[in-house]
C-alpha positions, 0 to 999 in steps of 0.5 A: 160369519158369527156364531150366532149367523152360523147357527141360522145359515146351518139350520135344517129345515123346519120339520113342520113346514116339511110336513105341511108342503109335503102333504101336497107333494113338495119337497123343501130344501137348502140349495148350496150357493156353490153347488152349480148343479143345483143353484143354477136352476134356483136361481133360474127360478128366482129370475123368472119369479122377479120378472127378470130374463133368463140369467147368462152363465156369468150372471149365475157365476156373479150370483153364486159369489155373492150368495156365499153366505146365505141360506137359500131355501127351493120347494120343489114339485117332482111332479113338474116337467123341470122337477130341479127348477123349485118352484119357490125360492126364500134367502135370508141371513143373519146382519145388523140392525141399527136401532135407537141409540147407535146399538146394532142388534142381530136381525134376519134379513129376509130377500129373494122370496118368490112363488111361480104363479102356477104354485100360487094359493096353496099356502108355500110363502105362509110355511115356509116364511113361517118355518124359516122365522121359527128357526131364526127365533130359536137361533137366537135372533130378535128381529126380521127384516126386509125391503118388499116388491109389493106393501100389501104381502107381509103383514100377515106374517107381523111385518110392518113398515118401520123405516120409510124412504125419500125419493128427491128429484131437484131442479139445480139451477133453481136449487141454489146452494146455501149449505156449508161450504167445508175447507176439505176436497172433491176428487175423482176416484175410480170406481175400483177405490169406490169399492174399496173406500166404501164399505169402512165408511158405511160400517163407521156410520151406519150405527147412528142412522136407527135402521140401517143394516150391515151391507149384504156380500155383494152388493158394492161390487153391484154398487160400483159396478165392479162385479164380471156381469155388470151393466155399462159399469162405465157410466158410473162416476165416483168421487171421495171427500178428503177433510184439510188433515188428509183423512178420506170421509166420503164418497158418492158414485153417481151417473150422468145422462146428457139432455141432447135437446139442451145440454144445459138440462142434461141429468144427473143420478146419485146411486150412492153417498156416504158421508162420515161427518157434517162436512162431508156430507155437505162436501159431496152434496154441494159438489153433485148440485153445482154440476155443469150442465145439470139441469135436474138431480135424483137420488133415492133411498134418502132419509125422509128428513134429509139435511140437504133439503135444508142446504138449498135457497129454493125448498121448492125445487126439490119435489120429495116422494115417501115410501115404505122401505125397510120392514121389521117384525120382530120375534123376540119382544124382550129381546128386541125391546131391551136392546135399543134405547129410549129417549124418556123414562117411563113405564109401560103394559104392552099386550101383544098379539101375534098371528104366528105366536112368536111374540105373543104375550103381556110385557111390562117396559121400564125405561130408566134415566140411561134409556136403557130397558128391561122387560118382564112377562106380566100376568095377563089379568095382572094391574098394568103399570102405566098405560095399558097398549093393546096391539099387534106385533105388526103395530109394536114392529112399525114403532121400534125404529121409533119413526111411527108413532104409537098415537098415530097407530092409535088414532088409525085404530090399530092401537088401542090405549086410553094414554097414547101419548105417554105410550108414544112419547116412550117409544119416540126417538129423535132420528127418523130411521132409514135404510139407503139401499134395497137388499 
């Protein structure tokens, strides 16, 4: 763990947040992942907040591991008949953001929040959300992250959606390939070298896909099905890309489902695929869609602008659904905005406002020639230099990643500038972000 992760995961409780739960009888506290005790009821609480069933006594063994390095948030209600199940949960933990420029920038990654509906509207998710990214802010951290169960919760908190996400379902008889065909190989490996491959190969490409994030404990075992708990681990299939000099530069884990009305139409599902260079890419997607006896493929968490869809003779075949996926907020604006890079020199006046307060401010960007940035606090009756861009921190948080577009925003309402062009020019970037898992 970083320094830097180690001062977020040991931070006590935010005394503010203490004292406005405590006003209504709740009592906020760390739980330790590897106290039993009093995890194994956290995690009960966090099951039944995700609709889940009750968890089995190896699954809150599984859990527990996984969890090691991540700070674990309960509010407790003495006043309920189970006073040890809280009945709230929040996890977060300090990782790596990619953003523009193959720069990976400290973030809080965000997960696990949940509620119990007999708790609802009495403002525990708006404290201890509050509280648990002023403590991140004050650590150090520039940016918060996470991937959300409903879209409409946390914008309120500056949130926004700043990554999206693509689903593909293909019709591979219609699909034809036509991409590359690479001079490497396709090999089975067991799920076991999967897990073991896996995660170099994301860490040595992760940088270059503006954001991406550094891989949570856990979730290859999750992936690969490698964990004590695991589900039908035997239906996974795990191939590696190997390039003519011998050097591993891909892998895909995959699931097969057999049609038994046509066999000829069985399914096939791409759980994971991580590919170094253009030729594994192409290796490990040209071996999914020429399958025997597929008549469909999915995958999901893809990049909206996915090369494979231009690897097919048939882009017809390929029926591609968008959603939000990964969503910033950020905390610190200079922080956060000198530590990516720009496309194009330039100068722009941001007046942010910011409903928790954390990036409130007027700010004057100046990207030169490298695309580097500095970022300077403006007096707020001050002469701007450049465009003038009025907006909210959740509208500055979605244009980080540079995948929404600041004339969009402004077009939409929810910018307001009288040279959104320029203003979006500036915070465009030539990738569109991604994130291909949940956390």
């Amino acid at each position: 763990m970083t320094d830097l992760g180690d001062r977020q995961f040991r931070a006590p409780i935010d005394d503010e947040t203490s004292a406005r739960l405590g006003e209504q009888g709740l009592d906020v506290r760390l739980v330790a992942s590897d106290d039993a005790e009093r995890f194994a009821p956290w995690y009960q609480a966090l099951a039944r907040g995700f609709l889940d069933s009750e968890p089995s006594e190896k699954q809150v063994e599984s859990a527990s591991r996984r969890m090691g390095r991540r700070r674990l948030v309960g509010v407790f209600d003495a006043g309920a008949p189970d006073p040890d199940r809280p009945v709230a949960t929040f996890v977060s933990w300090v990782a790596e953001l990619s953003v523009p420029g193959g720069v990976g920038i400290p973030s809080c990654a965000v997960s696990a929040v949940s509620v119990a509906p007999t708790h609802r509207r009495r403002g525990i998710l708006r404290s201890v959300m509050a509280g648990e990214l002023r403590l991140a802010r004050d650590a150090g951290v520039p940016v918060a992250v996470l991937t959300v169960s409903e879209s409409t919760i946390y914008g309120r908190f500056g949130f926004a959606s700043a990554a999206l996400s693509a689903h593909a379902r293909i019709d591979v008889p219609r699909a034809q390939w036509t991409g590359p065909r690479p001079a490497g190989r396709v090999d089975f490996v067991s799920r076991e070298r999967f897990r073991e491959i896996a995660p170099d190969l994301h860490d040595r490409v992760r940088l270059s896909h503006p954001g991406e994030l550094e891989m949570p404990d856990g979730h290859w075992d999750r992936f690969a099905g490698t964990e004590a708990d695991a589900e039908n681990p035997e239906k996974l299939r795990a191939v590696q890309y190997t390039d003519e000099h011998g050097a591993v530069q891909g892998v895909a884990l995959y699931r097969a489902e057999e049609n038994h009305q046509d066999f000829a139409r069985s399914k096939v599902s791409v759980h994971r695929l991580v590919a170094v260079t253009p030729d594994a890419y192409a290796g490990l997607w040209r071996f999914l869609l020429e399958l025997d006896l597929i008549g469909e493929l999915s995958a999901g968490e893809l990049a909206v602008d996915e090369p494979v869809l231009w690897m097919i003779a048939d882009r017809r075949a390929a029926k591609v659904t968008v959603q939000d996926h990964q969503y910033v907020r950020i905390l610190d604006v200079p922080a956060a905005l000198a530590a990516r890079r720009y496309a194009v020199p330039g100068v722009v006046t941001l007046e942010v406002t910011d409903p928790l307060g954390f990036a409130e401010g007027v700010w004057t960007v100046r990207v030169g020639g490298d695309g580097r940035a500095s970022v300077e606090p403006s007096e707020a009756g001050a002469q701007p230099e450049g465009p003038r861009v009025r907006l909210g921190v959740t509208e500055l948080s979605a244009a980080y990643l540079g995948s929404v577009s600041l004339a969009t925003l402004a077009a939409a309402g929810r910018v307001e500038t009288s040279d959104p062009v320029t203003a979006a020019a500036l915070f465009a970037w030539p990738q569109q972000a991604r994130l291909s898992f949940w956390y």
